[in-house]
C-alpha positions in Angstrom: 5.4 -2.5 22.5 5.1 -2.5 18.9 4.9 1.8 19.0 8.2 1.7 21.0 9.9 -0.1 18.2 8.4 1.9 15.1 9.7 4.6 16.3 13.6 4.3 16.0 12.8 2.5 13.0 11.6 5.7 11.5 14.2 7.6 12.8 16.8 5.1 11.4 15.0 5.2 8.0 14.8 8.9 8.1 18.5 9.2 8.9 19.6 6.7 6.2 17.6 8.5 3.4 19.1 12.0 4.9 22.7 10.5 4.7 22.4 9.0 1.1 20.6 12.6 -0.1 23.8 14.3 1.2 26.2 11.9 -0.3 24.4 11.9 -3.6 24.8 15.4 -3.4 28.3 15.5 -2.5 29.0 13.4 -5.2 27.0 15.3 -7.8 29.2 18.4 -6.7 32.7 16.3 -7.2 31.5 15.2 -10.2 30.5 18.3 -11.8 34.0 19.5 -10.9 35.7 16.9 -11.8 34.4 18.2 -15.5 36.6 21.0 -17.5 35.7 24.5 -16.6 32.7 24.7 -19.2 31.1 28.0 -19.0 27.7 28.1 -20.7 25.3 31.3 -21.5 21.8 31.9 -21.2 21.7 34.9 -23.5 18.0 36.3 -23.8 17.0 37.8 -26.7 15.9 41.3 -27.7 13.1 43.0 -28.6 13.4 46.2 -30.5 11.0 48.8 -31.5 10.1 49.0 -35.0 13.0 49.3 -37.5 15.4 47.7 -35.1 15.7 50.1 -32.3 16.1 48.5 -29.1 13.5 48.6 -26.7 14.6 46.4 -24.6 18.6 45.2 -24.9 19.6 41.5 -25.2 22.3 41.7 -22.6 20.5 39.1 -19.7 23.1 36.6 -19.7 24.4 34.0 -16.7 27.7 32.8 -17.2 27.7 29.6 -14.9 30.6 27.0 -14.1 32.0 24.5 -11.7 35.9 25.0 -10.8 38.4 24.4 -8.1 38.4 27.3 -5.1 41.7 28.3 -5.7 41.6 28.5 -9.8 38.0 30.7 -9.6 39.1 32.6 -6.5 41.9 33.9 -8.7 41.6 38.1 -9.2 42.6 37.1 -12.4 45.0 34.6 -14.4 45.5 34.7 -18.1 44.0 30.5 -18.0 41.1 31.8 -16.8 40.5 34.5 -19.0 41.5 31.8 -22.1 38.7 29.5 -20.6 36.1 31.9 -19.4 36.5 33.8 -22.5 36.0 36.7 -19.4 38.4 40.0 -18.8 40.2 40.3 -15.9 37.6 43.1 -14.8 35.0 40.8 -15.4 36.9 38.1 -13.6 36.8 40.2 -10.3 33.3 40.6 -10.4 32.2 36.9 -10.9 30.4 36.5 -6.9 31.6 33.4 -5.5 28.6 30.8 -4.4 31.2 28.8 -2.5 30.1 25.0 -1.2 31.8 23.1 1.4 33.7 21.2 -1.0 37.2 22.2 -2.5 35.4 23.8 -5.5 32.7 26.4 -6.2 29.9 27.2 -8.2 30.3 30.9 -10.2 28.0 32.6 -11.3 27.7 36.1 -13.3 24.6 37.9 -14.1 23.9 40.5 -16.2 20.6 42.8 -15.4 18.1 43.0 -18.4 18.6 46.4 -19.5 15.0 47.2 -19.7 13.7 50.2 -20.8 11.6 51.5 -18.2 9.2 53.6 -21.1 7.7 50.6 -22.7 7.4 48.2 -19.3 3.6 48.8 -20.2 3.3 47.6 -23.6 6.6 45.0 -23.8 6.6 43.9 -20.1 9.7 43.2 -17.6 11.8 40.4 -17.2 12.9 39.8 -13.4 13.9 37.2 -11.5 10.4 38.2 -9.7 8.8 37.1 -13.0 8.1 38.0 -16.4 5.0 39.9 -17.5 4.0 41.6 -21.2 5.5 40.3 -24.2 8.1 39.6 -22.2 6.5 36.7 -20.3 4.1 35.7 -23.5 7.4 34.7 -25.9 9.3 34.0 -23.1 10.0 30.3 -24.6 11.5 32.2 -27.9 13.4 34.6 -25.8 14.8 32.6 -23.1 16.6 30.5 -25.8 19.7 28.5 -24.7 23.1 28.8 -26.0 26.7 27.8 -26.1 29.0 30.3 -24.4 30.3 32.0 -28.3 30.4 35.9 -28.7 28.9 34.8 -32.0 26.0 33.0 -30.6 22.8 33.7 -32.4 20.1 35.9 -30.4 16.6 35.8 -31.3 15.2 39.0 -32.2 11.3 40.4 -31.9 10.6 43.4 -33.6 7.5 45.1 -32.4 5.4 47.8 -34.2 6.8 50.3 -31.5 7.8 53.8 -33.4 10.5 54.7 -30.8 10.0 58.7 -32.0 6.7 58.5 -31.2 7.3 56.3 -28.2 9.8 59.6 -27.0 6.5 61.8 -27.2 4.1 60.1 -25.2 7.2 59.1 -22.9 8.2 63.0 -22.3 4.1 64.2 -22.0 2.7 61.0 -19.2 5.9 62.0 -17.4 5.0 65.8 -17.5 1.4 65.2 -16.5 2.4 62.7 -13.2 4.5 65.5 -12.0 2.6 68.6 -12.8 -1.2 67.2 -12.2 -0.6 63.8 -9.2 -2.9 61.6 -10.9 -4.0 58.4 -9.9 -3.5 56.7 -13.6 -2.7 58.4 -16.9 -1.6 56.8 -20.1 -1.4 58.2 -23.6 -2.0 55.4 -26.3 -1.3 55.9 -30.5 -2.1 53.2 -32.8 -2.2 53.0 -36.4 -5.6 53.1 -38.4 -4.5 49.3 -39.4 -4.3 48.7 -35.7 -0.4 48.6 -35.0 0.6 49.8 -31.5 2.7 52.5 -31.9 3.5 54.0 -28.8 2.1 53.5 -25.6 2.8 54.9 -22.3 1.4 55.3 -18.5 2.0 56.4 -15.2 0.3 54.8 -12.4 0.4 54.6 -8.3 -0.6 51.1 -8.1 2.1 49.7 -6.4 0.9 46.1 -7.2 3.1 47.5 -10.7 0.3 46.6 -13.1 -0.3 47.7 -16.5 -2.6 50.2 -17.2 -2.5 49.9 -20.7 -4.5 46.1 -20.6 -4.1 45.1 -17.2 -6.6 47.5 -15.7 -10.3 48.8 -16.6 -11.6 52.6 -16.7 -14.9 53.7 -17.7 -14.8 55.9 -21.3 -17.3 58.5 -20.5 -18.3 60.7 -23.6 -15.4 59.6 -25.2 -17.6 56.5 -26.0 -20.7 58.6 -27.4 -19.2 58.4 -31.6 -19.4 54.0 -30.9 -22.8 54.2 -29.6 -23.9 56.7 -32.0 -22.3 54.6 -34.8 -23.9 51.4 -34.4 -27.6 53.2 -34.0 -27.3 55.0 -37.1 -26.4 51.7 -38.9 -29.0 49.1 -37.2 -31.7 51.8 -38.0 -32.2 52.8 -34.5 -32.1 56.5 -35.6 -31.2 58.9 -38.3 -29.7 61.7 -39.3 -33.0 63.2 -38.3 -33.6 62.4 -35.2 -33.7 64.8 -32.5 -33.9 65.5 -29.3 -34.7 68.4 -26.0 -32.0 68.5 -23.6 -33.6 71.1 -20.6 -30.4 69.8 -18.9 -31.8 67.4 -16.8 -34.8 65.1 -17.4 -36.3 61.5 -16.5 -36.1 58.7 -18.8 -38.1 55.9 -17.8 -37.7 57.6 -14.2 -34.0 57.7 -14.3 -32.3 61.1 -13.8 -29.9 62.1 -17.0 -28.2 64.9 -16.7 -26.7 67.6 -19.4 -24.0 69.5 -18.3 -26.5 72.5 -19.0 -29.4 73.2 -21.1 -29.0 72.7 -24.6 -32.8 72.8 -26.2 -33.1 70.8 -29.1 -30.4 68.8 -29.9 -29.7 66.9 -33.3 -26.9 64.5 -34.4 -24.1 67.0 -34.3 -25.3 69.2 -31.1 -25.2 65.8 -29.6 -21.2 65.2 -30.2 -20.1 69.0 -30.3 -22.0 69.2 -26.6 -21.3 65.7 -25.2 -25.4 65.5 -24.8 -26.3 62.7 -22.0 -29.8 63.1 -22.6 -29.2 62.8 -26.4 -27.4 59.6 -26.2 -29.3 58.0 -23.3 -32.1 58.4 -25.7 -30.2 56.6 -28.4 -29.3 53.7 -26.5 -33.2 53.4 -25.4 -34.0 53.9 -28.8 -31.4 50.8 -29.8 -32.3 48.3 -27.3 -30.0 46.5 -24.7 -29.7 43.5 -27.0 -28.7 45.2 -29.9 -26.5 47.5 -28.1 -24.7 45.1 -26.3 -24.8 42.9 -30.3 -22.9 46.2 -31.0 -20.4 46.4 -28.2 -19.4 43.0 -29.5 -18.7 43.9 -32.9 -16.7 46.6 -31.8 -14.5 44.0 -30.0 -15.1 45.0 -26.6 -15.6 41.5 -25.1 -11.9 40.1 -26.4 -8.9 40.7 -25.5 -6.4 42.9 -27.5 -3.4 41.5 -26.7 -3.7 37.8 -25.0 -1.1 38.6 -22.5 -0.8 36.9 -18.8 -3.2 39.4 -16.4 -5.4 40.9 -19.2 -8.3 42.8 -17.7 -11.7 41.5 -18.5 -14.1 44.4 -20.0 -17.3 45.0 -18.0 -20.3 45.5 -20.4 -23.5 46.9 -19.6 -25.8 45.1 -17.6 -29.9 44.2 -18.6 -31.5 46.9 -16.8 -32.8 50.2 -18.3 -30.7 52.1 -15.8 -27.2 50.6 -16.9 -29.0 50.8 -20.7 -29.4 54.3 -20.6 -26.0 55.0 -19.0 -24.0 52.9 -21.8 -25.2 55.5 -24.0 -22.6 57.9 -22.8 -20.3 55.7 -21.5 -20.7 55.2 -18.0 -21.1 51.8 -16.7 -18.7 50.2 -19.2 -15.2 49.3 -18.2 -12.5 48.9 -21.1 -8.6 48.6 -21.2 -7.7 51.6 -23.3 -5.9 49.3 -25.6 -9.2 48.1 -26.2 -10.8 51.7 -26.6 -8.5 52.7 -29.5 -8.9 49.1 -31.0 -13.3 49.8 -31.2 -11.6 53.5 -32.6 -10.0 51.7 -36.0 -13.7 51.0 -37.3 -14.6 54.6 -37.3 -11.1 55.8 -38.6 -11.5 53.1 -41.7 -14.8 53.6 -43.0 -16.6 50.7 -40.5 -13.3 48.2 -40.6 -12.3 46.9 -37.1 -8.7 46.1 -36.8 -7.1 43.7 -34.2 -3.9 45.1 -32.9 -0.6 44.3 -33.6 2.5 44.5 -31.3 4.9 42.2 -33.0 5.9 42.6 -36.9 8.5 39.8 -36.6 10.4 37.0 -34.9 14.2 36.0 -35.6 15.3 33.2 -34.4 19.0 32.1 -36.6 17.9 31.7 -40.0 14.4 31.3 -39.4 12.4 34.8 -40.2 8.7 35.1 -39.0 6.2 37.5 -40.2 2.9 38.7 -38.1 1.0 40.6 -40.8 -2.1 42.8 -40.0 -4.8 41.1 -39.4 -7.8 40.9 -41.7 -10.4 43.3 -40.7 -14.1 42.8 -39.8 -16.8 45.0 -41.3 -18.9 46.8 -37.9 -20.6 49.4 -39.8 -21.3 50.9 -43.1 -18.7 53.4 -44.2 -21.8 55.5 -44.3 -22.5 55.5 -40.9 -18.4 55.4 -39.7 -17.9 58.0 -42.3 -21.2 60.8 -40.6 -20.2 60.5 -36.9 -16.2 61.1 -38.3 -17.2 64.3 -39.9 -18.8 65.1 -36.7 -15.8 64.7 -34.8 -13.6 67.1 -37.4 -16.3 69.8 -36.8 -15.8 69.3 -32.9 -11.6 70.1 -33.1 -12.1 73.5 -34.3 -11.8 77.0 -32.9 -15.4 77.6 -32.7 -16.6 74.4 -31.0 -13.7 73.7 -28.7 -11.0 73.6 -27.0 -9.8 70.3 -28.5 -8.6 72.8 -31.8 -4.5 72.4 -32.1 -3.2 75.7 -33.5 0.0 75.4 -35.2 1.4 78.6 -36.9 -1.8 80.3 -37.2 -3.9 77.5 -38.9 -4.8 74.3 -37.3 -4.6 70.6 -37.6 -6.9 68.6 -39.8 -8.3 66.6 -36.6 -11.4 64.7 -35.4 -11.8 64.6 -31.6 -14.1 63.7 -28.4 -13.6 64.6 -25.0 -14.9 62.8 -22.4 -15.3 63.2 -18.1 -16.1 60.6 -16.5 -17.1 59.5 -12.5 -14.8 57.2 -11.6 -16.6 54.2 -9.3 -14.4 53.6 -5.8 -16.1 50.7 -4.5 -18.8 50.3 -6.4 -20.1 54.3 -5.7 -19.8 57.5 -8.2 -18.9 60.7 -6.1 -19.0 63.8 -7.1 -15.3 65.0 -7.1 -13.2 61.4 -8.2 -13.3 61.8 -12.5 -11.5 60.8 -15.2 -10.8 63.1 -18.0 -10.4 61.6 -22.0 -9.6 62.9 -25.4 -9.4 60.5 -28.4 -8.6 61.7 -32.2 -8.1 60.9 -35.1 -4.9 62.1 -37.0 -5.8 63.6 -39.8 -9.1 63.8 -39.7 -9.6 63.1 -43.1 -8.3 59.2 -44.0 -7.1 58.9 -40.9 -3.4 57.3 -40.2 -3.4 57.2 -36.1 -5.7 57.2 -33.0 -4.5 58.5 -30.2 -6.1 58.5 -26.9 -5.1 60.6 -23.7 -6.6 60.3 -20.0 -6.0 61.6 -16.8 -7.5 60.0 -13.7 -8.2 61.6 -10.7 -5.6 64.4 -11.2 -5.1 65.6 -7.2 -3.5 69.4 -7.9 -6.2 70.4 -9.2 -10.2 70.9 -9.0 -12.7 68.8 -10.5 -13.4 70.4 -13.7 -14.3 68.9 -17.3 -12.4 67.2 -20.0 -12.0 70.6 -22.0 -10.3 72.5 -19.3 -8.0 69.1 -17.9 -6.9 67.3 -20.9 -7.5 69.1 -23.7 -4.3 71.4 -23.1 -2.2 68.5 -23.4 -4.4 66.5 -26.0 -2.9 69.5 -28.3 0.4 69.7 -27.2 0.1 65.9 -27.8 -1.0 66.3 -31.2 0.6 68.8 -32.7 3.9 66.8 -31.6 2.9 64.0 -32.9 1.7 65.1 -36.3 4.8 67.2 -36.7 6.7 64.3 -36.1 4.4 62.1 -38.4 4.9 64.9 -41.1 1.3 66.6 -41.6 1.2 70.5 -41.1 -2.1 72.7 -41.6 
């Protein structure tokens, strides 16, 4: 009996609570419109490249406010326009959320304008969600204001250099449509680690960044860390040597050369991207040590702390992934975090965090983000050898990675690097990734730049020096044009 009797009263109780939501509601509605026409504005604020360029504009605003039907429904009235502070064109394009009420809620939005060349670095901001810098100073940007034309934005000036920016912009764009690659992304910092330009193409439709959201294995491009760090913990010297018959067994792993190279010293092993050379050297070094090394080169931080970093993958404790980590393979970095590991060997054995932002403005508040302090990784002596390798390697007579310009060439130290590209946890023999990282000038070096092409689909399966050495130089002669150096 007592079941027959709950149950109405649960109905009742869930009718009554029902009813006095909707009144409340109701009311809330009346009362808001009771209230003056009060627009109000949620003016976000911008973000410009360095020097004040905009990278992306400050024009996300939503105009909001409660009225009567008839007054709001208006094409346009010249009260309105006196209390909206709105044009009659604007007027006419305020959509109506009507209520069942005799007033209605307006609303007007305004699109971020966004520019779609720096989503990777800066981020978006959608009403799917924020991500970059975009959703890291989100509380600074998404400041509220008083509907005035001479409300006060807040301003974040990034290290962005929008010329340089317009490079990388025009060249990822040219390599998506001419090559169909999976990925590609051209990054240039400055020797003191500020991000300069950065910009990427990828099929992911998930929309991630490539720049820090997502992992790809260096490949030789890695070989001038490695080699680095053994010089300076006393693994080797400038001595040491090794024979490369193009493919051998260490500790009965299989290395192979990309053809036989007989003995092989210090610079043989960077001018011809050596496996054996540099599986040797990471034997020689130790996996503690090496993986001490990887550290101080920053690999196990993040760059930027932005929602959705990528983790790094570091080499495992077994002789295989040891020996492998010598040349890059088995290692998994954000390229924001390769070019960050570059800074040590482009200042003499001085890492360098990166910088994004250079400022915040906020009224008459002013905040500056100065570079960071650096951390000593290696001697200068041991930056300063495997540098001067690189400047012998981006010359006519080693390799393709030499940028002509006018009959002379660029003052430039460079690596290429092919690497397999793991699809579910398996190497084949056709997927690779093709890299070039330099250093611009080669001598006291003002910007690393790093290039990489994955899995290009129009054409074969080739190496770095044939793939992405064409456009490393178009790259770089651009860029140091630009910047102002000529041979």
């Amino acid at each position: 009996m007592k079941r027959y009797v709950m149950i109405p009263l649960l109905l009742f109780t869930a009718f009554v609570i029902m009813f006095i939501s909707v009144f409340t509601s109701i009311e809330y509605i009346h009362d808001q419109a009771e209230k003056p026409l009060s627009p109000s504005l949620v003016l976000r604020g911008s973000i410009t490249s360095s020097g004040g360029a905009i990278a992306y504009n400050s024009s996300s605003i939503t105009k909001r406010l409660w009225g009567p039907k008839a007054l709001l429904e208006s094409s346009c009235n010249e009260e309105l326009e006196k209390i909206v502070q709105l044009k009659c064109e604007e007027i006419q394009s305020l959509p109506h959320v009507n209520v069942d009420t005799p007033y209605a809620w307006v609303e007007l939005r305004e699109q971020r304008q966004q520019a779609d060349s720096t989503r990777f670095l800066v981020g978006t901001h959608t009403p799917g969600g924020n991500t970059g810098l975009e959703a890291a100073l989100d509380l600074v940007l998404s400041t509220r204001f008083v509907f005035s034309k001479t409300s006060t934005q807040p301003t974040v000036e990034t290290t962005i250099d929008a010329g340089l920016q317009k490079i990388t912009d025009d060249y990822v764009s040219q390599i998506a449509d001419q090559l169909g690659p999976e990925r590609a992304w051209i990054v240039i910092i400055s020797n003191k680690g500020d991000i300069l330009a950065g910009s990427a193409f990828t099929k992911n439709k998930a929309g991630s960044s490539p720049l820090y959201q997502e992992l790809f294995e260096p490949g030789s491009i890695f070989k001038p860390l490695v080699m680095a760090w053994a010089l300076d913990v006393g693994a080797i010297d400038t001595s040491f040597t090794v024979y490369s018959p193009g493919v051998t067994q260490i500790d009965g792993i299989t290395i192979r050369d990309w053809k036989f190279l007989g003995t092989v010293d210090l610079t043989k092993a960077l001018q011809q991207s050596s496996n054996i050379y540099m599986a040797t050297v990471a034997k020689k070094t130790g996996y503690d040590r090496l993986i001490a090394g990887l550290k101080r080169y920053g690999m196990d931080d993040p760059v930027l702390h932005f929602p959705g970093e990528a983790k790094s993958i570091l080499p495992q404790n077994t002789q295989a992934s040891l020996l492998n980590a010598g040349f890059g393979q088995g290692v998994a970095l954000t390229p924001l975090q390769f070019v960050r590991a570059y800074t040590a060997i482009a200042n003499n054995g001085l890492l360098y965090n990166l910088r994004l932002v250079k400022s915040i403005t906020v009224g008459d508040q002013h905040i500056e983000f100065p570079t960071a302090t650096p951390t000593r990784v290696v001697s200068p002596e041991s930056a300063n050898i495997v540098r001067n390798i690189m400047k012998t390697i981006a010359t006519p007579t080693v390799s393709a990675a030499a940028v002509p310009y006018k009959g002379k060439y660029f003052n430039v130290a460079a690596k290429s690097g092919t690497a397999q590209v793991p699809v579910n946890g398996q190497y084949n023999q056709t997927d690779r990734l093709y890299s070039y990282v330099g250093l611009l000038p080669g001598d006291n070096p003002e910007m690393i730049l790093l290039i990489s092409i994955d899995r290009p689909q129009k054409i074969s399966p080739s190496l770095a020096v044939y793939v992405a050495a064409p456009w490393f130089r178009q790259v770089v002669r651009d860029v140091m044009l630009f910047k102002g150096f000529i041979p």
